[in-house]
N, C-alpha and C positions, 0 to 999 in steps of 0.2 A: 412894243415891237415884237411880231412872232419870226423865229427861226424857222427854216425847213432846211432841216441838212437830214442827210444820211451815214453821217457820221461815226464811227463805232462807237467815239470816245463820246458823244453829247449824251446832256440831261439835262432834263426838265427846272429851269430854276428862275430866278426873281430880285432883281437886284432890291436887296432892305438895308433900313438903316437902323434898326433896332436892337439889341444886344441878346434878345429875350427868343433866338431861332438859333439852330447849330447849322450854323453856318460852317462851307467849306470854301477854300482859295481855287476860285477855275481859271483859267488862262487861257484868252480867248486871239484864235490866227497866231500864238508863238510871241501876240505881244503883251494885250491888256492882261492886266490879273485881277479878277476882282471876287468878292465874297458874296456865294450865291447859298440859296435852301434849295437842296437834292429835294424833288418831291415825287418818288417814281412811282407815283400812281396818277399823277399830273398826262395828261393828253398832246399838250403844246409846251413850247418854253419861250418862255414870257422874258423882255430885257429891255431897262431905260434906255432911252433913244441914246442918251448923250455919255453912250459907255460903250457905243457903236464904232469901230476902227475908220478912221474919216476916207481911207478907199474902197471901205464895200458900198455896192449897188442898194438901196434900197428900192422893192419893186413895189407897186400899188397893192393894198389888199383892196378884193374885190366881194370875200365871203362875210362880209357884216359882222355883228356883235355874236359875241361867244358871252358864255355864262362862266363868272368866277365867283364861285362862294356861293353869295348870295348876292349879285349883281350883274351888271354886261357891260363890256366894256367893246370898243372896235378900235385894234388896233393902227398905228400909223400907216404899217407898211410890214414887209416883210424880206426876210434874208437868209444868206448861207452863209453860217460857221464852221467852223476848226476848233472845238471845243478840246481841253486838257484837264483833266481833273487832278488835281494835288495830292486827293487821297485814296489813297487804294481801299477799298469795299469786299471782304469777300463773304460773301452768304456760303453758310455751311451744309448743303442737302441732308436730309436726313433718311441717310443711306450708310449701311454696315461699312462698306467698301472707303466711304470718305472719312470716316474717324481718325482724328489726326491722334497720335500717338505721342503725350507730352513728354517733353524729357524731363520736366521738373516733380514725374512722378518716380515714387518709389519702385522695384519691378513689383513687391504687394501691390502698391495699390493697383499700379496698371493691371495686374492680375484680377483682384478685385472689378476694377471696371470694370474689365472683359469678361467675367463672369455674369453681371449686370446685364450685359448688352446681352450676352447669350440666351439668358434667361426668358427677355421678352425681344426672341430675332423675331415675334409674329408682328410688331408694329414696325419695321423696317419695310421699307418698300424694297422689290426686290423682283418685279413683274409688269410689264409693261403693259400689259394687256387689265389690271386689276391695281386702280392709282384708290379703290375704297370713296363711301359716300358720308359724308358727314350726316348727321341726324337728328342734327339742333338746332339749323335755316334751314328754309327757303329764299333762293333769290326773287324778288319780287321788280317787276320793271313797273313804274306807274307815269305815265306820259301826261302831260299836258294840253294832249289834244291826239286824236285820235287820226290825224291825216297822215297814211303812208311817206317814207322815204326811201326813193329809191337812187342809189348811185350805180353808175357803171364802173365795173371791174377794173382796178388797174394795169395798163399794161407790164408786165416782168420783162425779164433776161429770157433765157431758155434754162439757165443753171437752177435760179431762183422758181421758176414755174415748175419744175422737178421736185424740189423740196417742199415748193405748198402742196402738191397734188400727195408727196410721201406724207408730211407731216398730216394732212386733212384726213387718209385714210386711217393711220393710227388712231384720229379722234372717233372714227364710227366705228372702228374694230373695240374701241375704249367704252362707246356709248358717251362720249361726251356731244358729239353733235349728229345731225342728219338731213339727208336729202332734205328738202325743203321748198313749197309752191307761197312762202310768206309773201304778201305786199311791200316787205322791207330788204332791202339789199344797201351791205355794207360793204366796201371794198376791201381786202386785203391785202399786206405786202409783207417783204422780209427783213428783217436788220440783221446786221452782224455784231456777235459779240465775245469779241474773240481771247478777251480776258475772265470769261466766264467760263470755266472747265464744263461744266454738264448742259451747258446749252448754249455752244460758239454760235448757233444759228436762232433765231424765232421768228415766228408767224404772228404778224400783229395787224387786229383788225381792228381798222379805223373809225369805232364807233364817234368817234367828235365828229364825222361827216351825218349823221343820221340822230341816234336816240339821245348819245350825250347832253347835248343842245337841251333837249326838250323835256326831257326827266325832272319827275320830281325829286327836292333832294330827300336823302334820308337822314336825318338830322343824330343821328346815333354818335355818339365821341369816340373818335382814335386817338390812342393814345403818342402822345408826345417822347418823341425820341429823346430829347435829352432829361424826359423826367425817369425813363430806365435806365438812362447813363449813371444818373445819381444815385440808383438804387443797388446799383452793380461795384460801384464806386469803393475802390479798398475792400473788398476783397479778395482773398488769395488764390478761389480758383472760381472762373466763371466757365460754363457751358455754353454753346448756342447751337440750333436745330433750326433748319426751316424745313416745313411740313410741303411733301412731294407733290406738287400740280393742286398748290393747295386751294385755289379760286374753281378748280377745275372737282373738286371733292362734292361743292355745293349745288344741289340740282334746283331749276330754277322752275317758278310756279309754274306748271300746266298753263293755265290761261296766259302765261306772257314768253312763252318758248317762240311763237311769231315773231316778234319784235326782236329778237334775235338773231334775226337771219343776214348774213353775208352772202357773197359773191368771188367769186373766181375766174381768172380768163377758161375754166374749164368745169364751172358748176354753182348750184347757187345750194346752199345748204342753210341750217338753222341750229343753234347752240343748245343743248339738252341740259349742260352744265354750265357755272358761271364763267363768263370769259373774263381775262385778263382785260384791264383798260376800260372796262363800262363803269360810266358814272354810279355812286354806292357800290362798287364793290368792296372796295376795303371799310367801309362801314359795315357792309354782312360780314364781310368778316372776322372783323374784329367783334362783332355779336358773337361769331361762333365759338372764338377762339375765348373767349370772354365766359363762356355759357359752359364751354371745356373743360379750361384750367383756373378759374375763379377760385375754387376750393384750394390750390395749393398756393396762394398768394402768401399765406403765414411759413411754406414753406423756400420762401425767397425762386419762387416762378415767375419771371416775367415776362409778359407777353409786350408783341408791336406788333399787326394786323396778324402776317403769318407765321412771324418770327420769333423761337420762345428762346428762352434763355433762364439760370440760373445760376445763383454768387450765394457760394459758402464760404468760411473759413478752416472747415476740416472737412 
């Protein structure tokens, strides 16, 4: 059973019965509650029929089999939720300005840290026009078949077609995307996210209408969230960093910048950079991120696609 809501509070999850996933408590319309796997690189959110509130509408799905893993599955039907999550999430940008300031440090140490950070403010992001290029991927799109898809633009608000038209120009001022005459057109829309300090708004383009589908996968291993939980586990001071528009760092092959291309009620453009939400992105990623900080593994660095972290006890 697929959801489609617009909801701030939904993600992407999967009703399991296994012990062996980090599982969180969501609570679904204020009633059900049940334990689902966050997976926010996921496209849909997936949910057993029989965990469905018996007065929502179930509508026909009419877009056939989607690819999960490695298989297709067509779901029953599809719906709108009121999704709650139990737990609060917060990703830490890494940027000067968001450094939280512990109180369980000494004023040395915090002295000390802030020395640290000062020393290298050059890998702090700090410029909006200059998010830096990674130089150990390329994003590679490799199709299953060679026949165009094209969708037509979603329609917006007037509020919401103001911020695609702002945010899309920051990406050609950026070099992240451009005008584009591709054969492929993806639709775009916006969500709200308004428990997220550095980005209450986003621009999300709906590659599971087009190349998702049809991609090949990239069989590359990301790493398991609750296997850096373990590694973090008792110790006394842990870090974490997420790397600035970090899908957006990775430039994508020359030959498959086409296959990238979206649509607008007011343009049709094409991704220079990797976009958030296409199938293998967080497998390139976690290549990059892999190919980066590999070497300081002995130094208790842990990575999860864009997310580093590290646990000392002095």
């Amino acid at each position: 059973m697929l959801t489609k809501t617009n909801n701030s509070n939904s993600i992407n999850c999967i009703k399991t019965n296994t012990n062996k996933r980090a599982l969180i408590p969501v609570i679904i319309n204020n009633g059900t509650e049940i334990q689902a796997l966050c997976d926010p690189c996921a496209d849909i959110t997936v949910i057993q029929q029989s965990y469905i509130p018996s007065d929502i509408v179930i509508h026909p799905w009419t877009d056939g089999e989607f690819q999960v893993v490695d298989h297709e599955i067509k779901p029953t039907g599809w719906i709108s939720l009121d999704i709650k999550i139990e737990v609060t999430l917060n990703p830490l940008p890494l940027q000067k300005q968001h450094f939280v300031k512990s109180e369980k440090l000494s004023v040395t140490q915090q002295t000390q840290l802030d020395a640290v950070i000062g020393k290298f403010a050059d890998v702090f992001y700090s410029d909006d026009d200059n998010i830096g290029l990674c130089p150990y991927v390329e994003f590679e799109i490799e199709l299953q078949h060679d026949k165009p898809i094209i969708c037509r633009p979603y329609r917006l608000s007037e509020p919401d077609r103001q911020f695609l038209n702002i945010e899309i120009q920051k990406w050609l001022d950026q070099g992240i995307c451009r005008p584009s005459n591709s054969p492929y057109a993806t639709p775009a829309f916006i969500v709200d996210l308004p428990f997220h300090e550095s980005t209450p708004r986003r621009v999300v383009v709906d590659f599971s209408r087009t190349v998702n589908s049809i991609t090949k996968i990239d069989p590359h291993p990301i790493d398991q969230m609750e296997d850096v939980i373990k590694r973090t586990a008792g110790k006394r001071y842990n870090s974490t960093t997420d790397i600035k528009s970090a899908f957006n760092t990775i430039r994508i092959r020359e030959t498959d910048i086409y296959k990238a291309g979206f649509v607008t009620p007011d343009g049709h453009f094409e991704f220079l950079r990797m976009p958030f939400g296409v199938t293998n992105g967080p497998s390139t990623m976690t290549r990059a991120i892999k190919l980066a900080y590999n070497h300081l593994t002995l130094y208790i660095v842990n990575t999860y696609i864009d997310d580093i972290s590290t646990s000392h006890d002095d």
